[in-house]
N, C-alpha and C positions, 0 to 999 in steps of 0.2 A: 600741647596744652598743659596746665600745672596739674599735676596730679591729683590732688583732692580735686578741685572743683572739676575733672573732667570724669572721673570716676567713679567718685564715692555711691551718687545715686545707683548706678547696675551694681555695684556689689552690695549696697542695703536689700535692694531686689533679688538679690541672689540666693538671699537666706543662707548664705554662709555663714553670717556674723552680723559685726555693729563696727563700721566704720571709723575709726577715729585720727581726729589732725594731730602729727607731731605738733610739738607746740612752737617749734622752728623750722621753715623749710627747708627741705629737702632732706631730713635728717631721722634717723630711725627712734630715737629717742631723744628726752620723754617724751611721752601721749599726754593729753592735755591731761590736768590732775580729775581725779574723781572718778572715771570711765572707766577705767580697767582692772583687773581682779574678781576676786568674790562678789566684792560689796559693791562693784562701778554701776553706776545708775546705765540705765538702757535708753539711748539717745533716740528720739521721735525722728518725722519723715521731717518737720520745722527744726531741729535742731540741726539735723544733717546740712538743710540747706543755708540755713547762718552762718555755717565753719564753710560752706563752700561760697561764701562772700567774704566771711573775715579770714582765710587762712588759705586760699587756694593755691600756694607753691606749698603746701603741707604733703607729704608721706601719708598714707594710708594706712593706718595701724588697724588691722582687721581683728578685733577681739571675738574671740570664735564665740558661734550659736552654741547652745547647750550641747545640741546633738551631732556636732562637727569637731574632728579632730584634725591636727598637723603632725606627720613627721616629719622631724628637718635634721636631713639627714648632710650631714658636713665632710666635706672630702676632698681635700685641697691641702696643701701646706704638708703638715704632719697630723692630720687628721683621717680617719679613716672609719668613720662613720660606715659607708656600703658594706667594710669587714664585720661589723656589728649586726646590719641587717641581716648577711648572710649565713650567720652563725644562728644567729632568732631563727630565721626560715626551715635550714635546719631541721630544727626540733619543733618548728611549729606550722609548718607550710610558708608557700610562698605567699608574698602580699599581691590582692588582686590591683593589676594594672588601672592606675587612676592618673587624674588630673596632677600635674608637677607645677609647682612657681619656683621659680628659682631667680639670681641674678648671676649664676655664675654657671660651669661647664657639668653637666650631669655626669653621673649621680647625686651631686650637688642640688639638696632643693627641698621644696616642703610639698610634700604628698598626702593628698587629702583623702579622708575618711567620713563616715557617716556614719552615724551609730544606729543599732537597735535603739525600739523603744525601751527597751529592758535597761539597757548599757547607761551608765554616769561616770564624771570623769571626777569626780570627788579624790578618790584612790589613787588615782595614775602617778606613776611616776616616769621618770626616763628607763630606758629597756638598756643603755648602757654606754659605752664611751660612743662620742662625737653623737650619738642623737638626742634630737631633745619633744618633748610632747609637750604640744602647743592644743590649750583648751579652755573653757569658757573661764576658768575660776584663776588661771596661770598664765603668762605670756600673751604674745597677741603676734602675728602675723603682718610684717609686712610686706603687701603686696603687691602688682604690678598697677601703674607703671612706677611704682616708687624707684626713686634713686639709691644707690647703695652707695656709699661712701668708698669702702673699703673697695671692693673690686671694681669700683671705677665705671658703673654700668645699668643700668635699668632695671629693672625687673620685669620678668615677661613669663606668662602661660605657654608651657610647650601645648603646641597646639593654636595659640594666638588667639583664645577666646577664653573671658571668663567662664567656668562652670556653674551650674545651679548646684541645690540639695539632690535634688532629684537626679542628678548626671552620674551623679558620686555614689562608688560600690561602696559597699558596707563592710565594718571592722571584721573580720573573720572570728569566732567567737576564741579562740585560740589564742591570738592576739591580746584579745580584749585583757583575757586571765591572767596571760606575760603582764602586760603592761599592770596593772592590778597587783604583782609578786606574787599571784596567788598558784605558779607552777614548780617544778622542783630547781628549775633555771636556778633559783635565791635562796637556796637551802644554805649556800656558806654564809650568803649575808645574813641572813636569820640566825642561822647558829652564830655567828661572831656577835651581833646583836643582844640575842638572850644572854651571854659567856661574859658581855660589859655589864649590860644590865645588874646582873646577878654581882657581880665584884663590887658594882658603885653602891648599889644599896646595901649591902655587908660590910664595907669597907669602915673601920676599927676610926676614933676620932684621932686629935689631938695628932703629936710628930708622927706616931706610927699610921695613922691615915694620911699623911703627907708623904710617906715613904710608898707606903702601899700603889699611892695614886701613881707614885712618879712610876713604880714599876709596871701598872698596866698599863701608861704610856707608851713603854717599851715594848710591852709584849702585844699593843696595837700595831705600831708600826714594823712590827714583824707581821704582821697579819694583812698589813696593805704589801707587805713588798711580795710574798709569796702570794697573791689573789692572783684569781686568772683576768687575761684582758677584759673581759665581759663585766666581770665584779669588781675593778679596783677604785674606780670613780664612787660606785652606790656604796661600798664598803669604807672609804675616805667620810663621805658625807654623813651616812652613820656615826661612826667611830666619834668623829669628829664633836659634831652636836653634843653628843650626851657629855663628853669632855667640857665642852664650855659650859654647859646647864651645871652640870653637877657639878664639877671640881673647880670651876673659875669662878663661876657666877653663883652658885649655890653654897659651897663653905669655902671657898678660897682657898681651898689647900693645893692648887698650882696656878701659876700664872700662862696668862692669855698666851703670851708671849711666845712660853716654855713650850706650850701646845702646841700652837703656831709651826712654830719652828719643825718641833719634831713629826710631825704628821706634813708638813709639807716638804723637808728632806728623805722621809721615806717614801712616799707620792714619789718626786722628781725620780729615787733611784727606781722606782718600778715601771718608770716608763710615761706618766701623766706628764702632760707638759707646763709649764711654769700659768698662761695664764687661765686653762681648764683648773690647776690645782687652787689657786689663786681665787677663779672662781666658786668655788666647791666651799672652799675655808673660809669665805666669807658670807656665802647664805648661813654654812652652816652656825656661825656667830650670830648674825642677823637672827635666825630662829631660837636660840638660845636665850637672847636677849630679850624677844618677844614671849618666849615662856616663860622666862625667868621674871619680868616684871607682872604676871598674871597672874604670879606666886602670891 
Protein backbone atom coordinates (compact mmCIF):
# COMPACT_ATOMS: atom_id res chain seq x y z
CA UNK A 1 0.00 0.00 0.00
CA UNK A 2 1.51 3.77 -0.44
CA UNK A 3 2.61 4.88 2.63
CA UNK A 4 0.78 7.84 3.52
CA UNK A 5 -2.52 6.83 2.57
CA UNK A 6 -2.17 3.44 4.43
CA UNK A 7 -0.73 4.96 7.48
CA UNK A 8 -1.11 8.22 8.26
CA UNK A 9 -4.62 7.79 10.10
CA UNK A 10 -3.05 5.12 13.29
CA UNK A 11 -0.24 7.35 13.63
CA UNK A 12 -2.40 10.57 14.00
CA UNK A 13 -4.31 8.08 16.52
CA UNK A 14 -1.20 7.46 18.07
CA UNK A 15 -0.68 10.72 19.60
CA UNK A 16 2.84 10.41 18.62
CA UNK A 17 2.75 13.54 16.57
CA UNK A 18 1.17 15.10 13.27
CA UNK A 19 1.58 13.21 10.27
CA UNK A 20 2.96 14.98 7.21
CA UNK A 21 3.36 14.19 3.23
CA UNK A 22 6.76 14.47 1.60
CA UNK A 23 5.98 16.75 -0.88
CA UNK A 24 7.40 13.99 -3.46
CA UNK A 25 7.03 10.32 -3.07
CA UNK A 26 8.72 8.15 -1.69
CA UNK A 27 11.23 10.69 -0.38
CA UNK A 28 12.23 11.98 3.07
CA UNK A 29 12.44 15.52 2.24
CA UNK A 30 10.86 18.33 2.01
CA UNK A 31 7.48 18.01 4.02
CA UNK A 32 5.05 19.84 2.58
CA UNK A 33 5.81 23.87 3.38
CA UNK A 34 4.19 25.24 6.49
CA UNK A 35 3.72 22.00 8.81
CA UNK A 36 6.92 21.62 10.45
CA UNK A 37 8.94 23.65 13.03
CA UNK A 38 7.98 26.06 15.78
CA UNK A 39 5.56 27.92 13.90
CA UNK A 40 3.90 24.68 11.55
CA UNK A 41 0.28 24.80 11.79
CA UNK A 42 -1.30 21.53 13.33
CA UNK A 43 -2.99 19.46 10.57
CA UNK A 44 -6.86 18.35 11.53
CA UNK A 45 -8.37 14.72 11.14
CA UNK A 46 -9.87 16.60 7.19
CA UNK A 47 -6.58 17.72 6.45
CA UNK A 48 -4.93 14.39 7.08
CA UNK A 49 -7.42 12.76 4.99
CA UNK A 50 -6.93 15.10 1.75
CA UNK A 51 -3.03 14.35 1.60
CA UNK A 52 -4.07 10.83 1.88
CA UNK A 53 -6.14 11.33 -1.56
CA UNK A 54 -3.77 13.98 -3.06
CA UNK A 55 -0.26 12.41 -1.98
CA UNK A 56 -0.73 8.74 -1.13
CA UNK A 57 2.97 7.34 -2.45
CA UNK A 58 4.16 10.35 0.08
CA UNK A 59 6.60 9.32 3.19
CA UNK A 60 5.27 10.10 6.44
CA UNK A 61 7.04 12.94 8.07
CA UNK A 62 5.95 12.43 11.75
CA UNK A 63 6.48 15.85 13.45
CA UNK A 64 6.67 14.89 16.98
CA UNK A 65 3.60 15.89 19.70
CA UNK A 66 4.92 18.35 22.22
CA UNK A 67 5.38 15.77 24.70
CA UNK A 68 7.30 12.93 22.36
CA UNK A 69 10.88 12.80 21.80
CA UNK A 70 13.32 10.88 19.16
CA UNK A 71 16.74 9.52 19.52
CA UNK A 72 18.14 8.70 16.24
CA UNK A 73 20.86 7.19 17.05
CA UNK A 74 23.23 6.63 13.64
CA UNK A 75 25.78 3.66 13.37
CA UNK A 76 26.85 2.61 10.14
CA UNK A 77 29.55 3.76 7.83
CA UNK A 78 31.90 5.86 10.15
CA UNK A 79 29.40 6.80 12.42
CA UNK A 80 29.22 5.74 15.80
CA UNK A 81 26.36 7.19 17.38
CA UNK A 82 25.63 3.68 20.13
CA UNK A 83 29.64 5.10 21.25
CA UNK A 84 27.88 8.23 22.16
CA UNK A 85 24.86 6.77 23.91
CA UNK A 86 27.09 4.58 25.95
CA UNK A 87 29.41 7.06 27.22
CA UNK A 88 25.68 9.48 28.14
CA UNK A 89 24.60 6.17 30.10
CA UNK A 90 27.77 6.27 31.72
CA UNK A 91 27.36 9.17 33.65
CA UNK A 92 23.70 9.27 33.53
CA UNK A 93 22.11 5.61 33.57
CA UNK A 94 20.85 3.61 31.09
CA UNK A 95 17.92 4.62 28.66
CA UNK A 96 14.79 2.51 29.43
CA UNK A 97 14.03 -0.04 26.76
CA UNK A 98 11.49 1.44 24.28
CA UNK A 99 9.94 1.30 21.03
CA UNK A 100 12.88 1.42 17.81
CA UNK A 101 11.93 2.62 14.11
CA UNK A 102 14.59 2.27 12.11
CA UNK A 103 15.21 1.36 8.32
CA UNK A 104 18.55 -0.08 8.80
CA UNK A 105 20.46 -2.73 11.07
CA UNK A 106 20.33 -1.80 14.99
CA UNK A 107 21.59 0.15 16.96
CA UNK A 108 20.70 1.99 14.00
CA UNK A 109 17.34 3.93 14.71
CA UNK A 110 15.00 6.37 16.33
CA UNK A 111 14.08 5.55 20.00
CA UNK A 112 11.15 6.99 21.37
CA UNK A 113 10.47 8.81 24.63
CA UNK A 114 7.63 10.51 26.44
CA UNK A 115 8.01 13.23 28.40
CA UNK A 116 6.92 14.53 31.85
CA UNK A 117 4.40 16.94 32.16
CA UNK A 118 6.98 19.22 33.65
CA UNK A 119 9.69 18.44 30.69
CA UNK A 120 9.70 21.00 27.24
CA UNK A 121 11.79 20.50 24.45
CA UNK A 122 12.45 24.36 23.79
CA UNK A 123 16.33 23.80 25.20
CA UNK A 124 17.23 20.53 23.82
CA UNK A 125 19.94 20.00 21.87
CA UNK A 126 21.84 16.93 20.38
CA UNK A 127 23.81 14.94 23.47
CA UNK A 128 26.67 14.50 20.78
CA UNK A 129 28.38 12.99 17.71
CA UNK A 130 26.18 10.75 15.38
CA UNK A 131 22.72 11.53 17.53
CA UNK A 132 20.42 13.83 16.76
CA UNK A 133 17.02 14.97 19.00
CA UNK A 134 14.11 14.89 17.10
CA UNK A 135 11.04 17.26 18.74
CA UNK A 136 8.07 19.17 18.24
CA UNK A 137 9.62 22.61 17.44
CA UNK A 138 12.92 20.63 15.25
CA UNK A 139 13.11 17.94 12.77
CA UNK A 140 10.47 15.34 12.26
CA UNK A 141 10.60 11.80 11.95
CA UNK A 142 10.24 9.63 9.35
CA UNK A 143 8.54 6.70 9.91
CA UNK A 144 7.55 3.22 8.92
CA UNK A 145 6.51 2.05 6.29
CA UNK A 146 8.43 5.10 4.71
CA UNK A 147 10.98 4.34 2.04
CA UNK A 148 14.53 5.29 2.78
CA UNK A 149 16.45 6.20 -0.25
CA UNK A 150 19.75 5.71 1.00
CA UNK A 151 19.76 2.20 2.64
CA UNK A 152 17.65 0.96 0.14
CA UNK A 153 14.68 -0.32 2.44
CA UNK A 154 11.49 0.31 4.44
CA UNK A 155 11.16 1.48 7.48
CA UNK A 156 9.77 -0.86 10.04
CA UNK A 157 8.95 -0.88 14.12
CA UNK A 158 11.14 -3.51 15.87
CA UNK A 159 8.39 -5.19 17.16
CA UNK A 160 6.07 -4.67 13.79
CA UNK A 161 3.44 -2.56 15.48
CA UNK A 162 3.05 0.95 15.85
CA UNK A 163 3.35 2.33 19.45
CA UNK A 164 0.84 4.68 21.26
CA UNK A 165 1.85 7.69 23.90
CA UNK A 166 0.85 5.70 26.43
CA UNK A 167 3.21 2.34 25.48
CA UNK A 168 6.18 4.74 25.62
CA UNK A 169 8.57 4.97 28.92
CA UNK A 170 9.31 8.20 30.07
CA UNK A 171 12.64 10.42 29.57
CA UNK A 172 14.62 9.43 32.71
CA UNK A 173 14.95 12.87 34.45
CA UNK A 174 18.84 12.52 34.05
CA UNK A 175 18.44 12.52 30.58
CA UNK A 176 16.18 15.20 30.39
CA UNK A 177 19.22 17.66 32.17
CA UNK A 178 21.90 16.06 29.61
CA UNK A 179 19.86 16.78 26.85
CA UNK A 180 19.03 20.60 28.19
CA UNK A 181 23.35 21.06 28.79
CA UNK A 182 22.27 21.68 32.06
CA UNK A 183 24.97 18.67 33.56
CA UNK A 184 28.77 19.10 34.10
CA UNK A 185 28.85 16.70 30.61
CA UNK A 186 29.37 20.75 28.84
CA UNK A 187 31.34 22.35 31.08
CA UNK A 188 34.23 22.59 28.24
CA UNK A 189 31.71 23.73 25.74
CA UNK A 190 30.49 26.41 28.08
CA UNK A 191 33.71 27.42 29.12
CA UNK A 192 35.01 27.77 25.25
CA UNK A 193 31.69 29.62 24.83
CA UNK A 194 31.97 32.17 27.51
CA UNK A 195 36.22 32.43 26.49
CA UNK A 196 34.64 33.54 22.58
CA UNK A 197 31.98 35.48 23.87
CA UNK A 198 34.28 37.61 26.05
CA UNK A 199 37.16 38.14 23.17
CA UNK A 200 34.34 39.11 20.37
CA UNK A 201 32.67 41.71 22.51
CA UNK A 202 36.22 43.21 23.66
CA UNK A 203 37.77 42.78 20.60
CA UNK A 204 39.62 46.58 19.63
CA UNK A 205 37.96 47.97 16.07
CA UNK A 206 39.62 48.89 12.95
CA UNK A 207 43.23 46.56 11.40
CA UNK A 208 43.86 45.66 14.99
CA UNK A 209 40.22 44.00 15.39
CA UNK A 210 40.87 42.20 12.22
CA UNK A 211 44.14 40.90 13.43
CA UNK A 212 42.62 40.14 16.79
CA UNK A 213 39.78 38.06 15.06
CA UNK A 214 42.06 36.31 12.70
CA UNK A 215 43.88 35.05 15.86
CA UNK A 216 40.94 33.75 17.85
CA UNK A 217 40.13 31.81 14.78
CA UNK A 218 43.33 30.09 15.46
CA UNK A 219 43.07 29.69 18.76
CA UNK A 220 39.30 28.12 17.99
CA UNK A 221 40.46 25.59 15.98
CA UNK A 222 42.85 24.56 18.40
CA UNK A 223 40.01 24.21 20.60
CA UNK A 224 37.95 21.91 18.25
CA UNK A 225 41.00 19.73 17.43
CA UNK A 226 41.93 18.94 21.26
CA UNK A 227 37.92 18.34 22.31
CA UNK A 228 36.95 15.15 23.45
CA UNK A 229 34.74 12.88 20.96
CA UNK A 230 31.59 13.80 22.86
CA UNK A 231 32.13 17.68 22.49
CA UNK A 232 33.82 18.30 19.07
CA UNK A 233 30.56 18.50 16.86
CA UNK A 234 28.59 20.88 19.90
CA UNK A 235 31.93 22.81 20.32
CA UNK A 236 32.29 23.27 16.08
CA UNK A 237 28.74 24.54 16.04
CA UNK A 238 29.25 26.95 18.97
CA UNK A 239 32.52 28.27 17.85
CA UNK A 240 31.25 28.50 14.69
CA UNK A 241 28.00 30.65 14.91
CA UNK A 242 29.22 33.36 16.92
CA UNK A 243 32.19 33.63 14.04
CA UNK A 244 29.72 34.24 11.31
CA UNK A 245 27.31 36.65 13.53
CA UNK A 246 29.98 38.70 14.83
CA UNK A 247 33.03 38.87 12.70
CA UNK A 248 31.31 38.04 9.17
CA UNK A 249 28.07 39.18 9.41
CA UNK A 250 28.40 41.88 12.09
CA UNK A 251 31.62 44.23 11.27
CA UNK A 252 33.12 42.15 8.58
CA UNK A 253 36.33 42.00 9.92
CA UNK A 254 36.76 38.22 8.32
CA UNK A 255 35.37 36.56 5.69
CA UNK A 256 32.94 33.72 5.46
CA UNK A 257 35.14 31.93 3.47
CA UNK A 258 38.25 32.32 5.93
CA UNK A 259 35.97 30.90 8.70
CA UNK A 260 34.70 28.20 6.67
CA UNK A 261 37.67 26.91 5.78
CA UNK A 262 39.59 27.12 8.89
CA UNK A 263 37.00 25.56 11.41
CA UNK A 264 36.27 22.96 8.85
CA UNK A 265 40.01 21.76 8.43
CA UNK A 266 40.46 21.53 11.99
CA UNK A 267 36.73 19.52 12.30
CA UNK A 268 38.16 17.01 9.55
CA UNK A 269 41.72 16.72 11.48
CA UNK A 270 39.88 16.00 14.78
CA UNK A 271 38.14 13.24 13.39
CA UNK A 272 34.42 14.87 12.14
CA UNK A 273 33.66 13.62 9.06
CA UNK A 274 33.43 15.79 5.89
CA UNK A 275 29.52 15.87 5.45
CA UNK A 276 28.62 15.92 9.61
CA UNK A 277 31.23 18.91 9.44
CA UNK A 278 29.65 20.23 6.44
CA UNK A 279 26.56 19.99 8.08
CA UNK A 280 27.21 21.77 11.35
CA UNK A 281 28.95 24.91 9.22
CA UNK A 282 25.97 25.37 7.55
CA UNK A 283 23.18 25.67 10.19
CA UNK A 284 25.58 27.27 11.92
CA UNK A 285 25.59 30.14 9.04
CA UNK A 286 22.01 29.72 8.55
CA UNK A 287 21.62 30.93 12.23
CA UNK A 288 23.92 33.63 11.96
CA UNK A 289 22.25 34.88 9.23
CA UNK A 290 18.90 34.59 10.84
CA UNK A 291 20.16 36.62 13.87
CA UNK A 292 22.03 38.88 12.15
CA UNK A 293 19.09 40.12 10.01
CA UNK A 294 16.91 40.59 13.34
CA UNK A 295 19.64 42.95 14.21
Amino acid sequence: MPPYQDQAIPYLNSQLGYPIPSAYPFEKHPPLSGWTGRNGAIPSLMQVESWRKNYPDSNILLRMAPDIIGIDVDMYDDKRGAHTITEIAAKHGELPTTAVSTARTLPSGIYWYRLSQWMDTDKMRDPGEHVEVIRYGHRYAVVPPSWHQGARASYRWVGGVVPTKESLPTLPTEWYVHLNRGCSCFEQERAERRRMTRRVMNRPTGEAGRVAAHNDLMSATHAIRIAGTGSRNNILSSIAGRFFLHDVIGNGVLDSGEVWDALRFASLDAGLNEQETTRTLRSAFDWATREGDEK
